[in-house]
C-alpha positions in Angstrom: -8.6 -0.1 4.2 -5.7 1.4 3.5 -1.8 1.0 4.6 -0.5 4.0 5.3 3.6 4.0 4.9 4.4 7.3 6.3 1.4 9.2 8.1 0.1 8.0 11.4 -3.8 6.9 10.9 -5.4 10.1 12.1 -3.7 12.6 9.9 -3.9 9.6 6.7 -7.0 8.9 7.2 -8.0 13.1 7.0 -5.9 13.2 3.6 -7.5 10.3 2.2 -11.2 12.2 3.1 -10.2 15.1 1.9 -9.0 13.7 -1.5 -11.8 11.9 -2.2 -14.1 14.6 -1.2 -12.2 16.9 -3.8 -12.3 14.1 -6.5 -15.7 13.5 -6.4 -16.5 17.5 -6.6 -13.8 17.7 -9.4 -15.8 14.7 -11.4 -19.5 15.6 -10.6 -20.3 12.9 -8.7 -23.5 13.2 -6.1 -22.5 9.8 -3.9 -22.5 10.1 -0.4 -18.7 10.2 1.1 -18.6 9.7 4.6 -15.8 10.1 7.1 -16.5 6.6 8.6 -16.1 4.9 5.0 -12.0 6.0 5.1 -9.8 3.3 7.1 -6.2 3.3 7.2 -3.4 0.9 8.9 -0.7 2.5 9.8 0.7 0.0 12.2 3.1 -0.3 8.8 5.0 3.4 9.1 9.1 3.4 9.8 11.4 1.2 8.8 11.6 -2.6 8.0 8.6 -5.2 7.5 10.9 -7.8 4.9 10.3 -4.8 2.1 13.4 -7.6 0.5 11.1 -10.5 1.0 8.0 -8.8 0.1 9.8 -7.1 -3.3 10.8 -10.6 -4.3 8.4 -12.3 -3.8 5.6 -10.8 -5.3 8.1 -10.3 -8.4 8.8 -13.8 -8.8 5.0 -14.9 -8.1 2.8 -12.3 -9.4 5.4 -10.5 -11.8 4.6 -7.3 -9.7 7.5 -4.4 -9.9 7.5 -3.1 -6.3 9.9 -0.4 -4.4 11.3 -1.2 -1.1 9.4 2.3 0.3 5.8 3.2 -0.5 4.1 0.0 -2.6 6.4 -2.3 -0.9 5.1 -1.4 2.2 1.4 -1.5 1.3 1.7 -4.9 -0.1 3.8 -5.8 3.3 1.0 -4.8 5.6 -1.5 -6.7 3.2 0.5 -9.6 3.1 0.6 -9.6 7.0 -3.2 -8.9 7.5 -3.8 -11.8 5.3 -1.4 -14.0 7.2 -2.9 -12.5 10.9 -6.5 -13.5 9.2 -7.7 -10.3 9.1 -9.6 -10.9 5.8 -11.4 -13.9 5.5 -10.6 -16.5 3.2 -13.3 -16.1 0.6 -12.8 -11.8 0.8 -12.0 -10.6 -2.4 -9.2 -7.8 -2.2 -7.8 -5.1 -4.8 -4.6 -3.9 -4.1 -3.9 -0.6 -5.7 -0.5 -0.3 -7.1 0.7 3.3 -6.9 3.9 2.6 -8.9 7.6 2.0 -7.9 9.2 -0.2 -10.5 11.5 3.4 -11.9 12.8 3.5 -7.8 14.1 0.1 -8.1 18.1 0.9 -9.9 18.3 3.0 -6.5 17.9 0.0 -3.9 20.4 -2.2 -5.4 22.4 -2.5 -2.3 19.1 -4.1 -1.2 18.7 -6.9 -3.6 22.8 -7.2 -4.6 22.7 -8.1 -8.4 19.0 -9.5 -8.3 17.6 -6.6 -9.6 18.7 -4.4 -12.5 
């Protein structure tokens, strides 16, 4: 499953595919990609969703850098799934972190003098 932050899930869900489809050619790899095996959420796209809460939070818990944009949001929707008990407890989950601590100096009007 993926959150998608600024595609709705059709068109996300077709550049994830065709991504994978290209990485897997580009590494030699004979696995079987089907369409049905790429998910996305994108009930996450536009503005909002406590990216201040979420930033902090998982910076002061989990010493995890996060921007207020793109990995903000994905850990946003996963933090709501796993408050709406969309996974289940014992569901193990990786959360890839696709960067965002360099965009942080240009949201300080977000966080005031909390983040440098």
């Amino acid at each position: 499953m993926g959150i998608s932050v600024r595609v709705l899930k059709e068109a996300q869900e077709e550049n994830v595919y065709r991504l994978a489809r290209e990485t897997a050619e580009l590494i030699g790899s004979s696995a079987a990609l089907n369409r049905s095996d790429v998910a996305a959420n994108s009930d996450y796209v536009g503005e909002g969703y406590g990216m201040t809460e979420v930033v902090e939070m998982t910076a002061r818990h989990e010493s995890i850098l996060l921007d207020p944009v793109y990995s903000g949001k994905g850990m946003a929707g996963l933090i709501d799934l796993v408050r709406q008990g969309f996974y289940r407890r014992d569901e193990n989950i990786v959360f890839i972190h696709t960067g965002g601590a360099q965009a942080l100096s240009g949201y300080r009007s977000l966080f005031g003098q909390r983040v440098v």
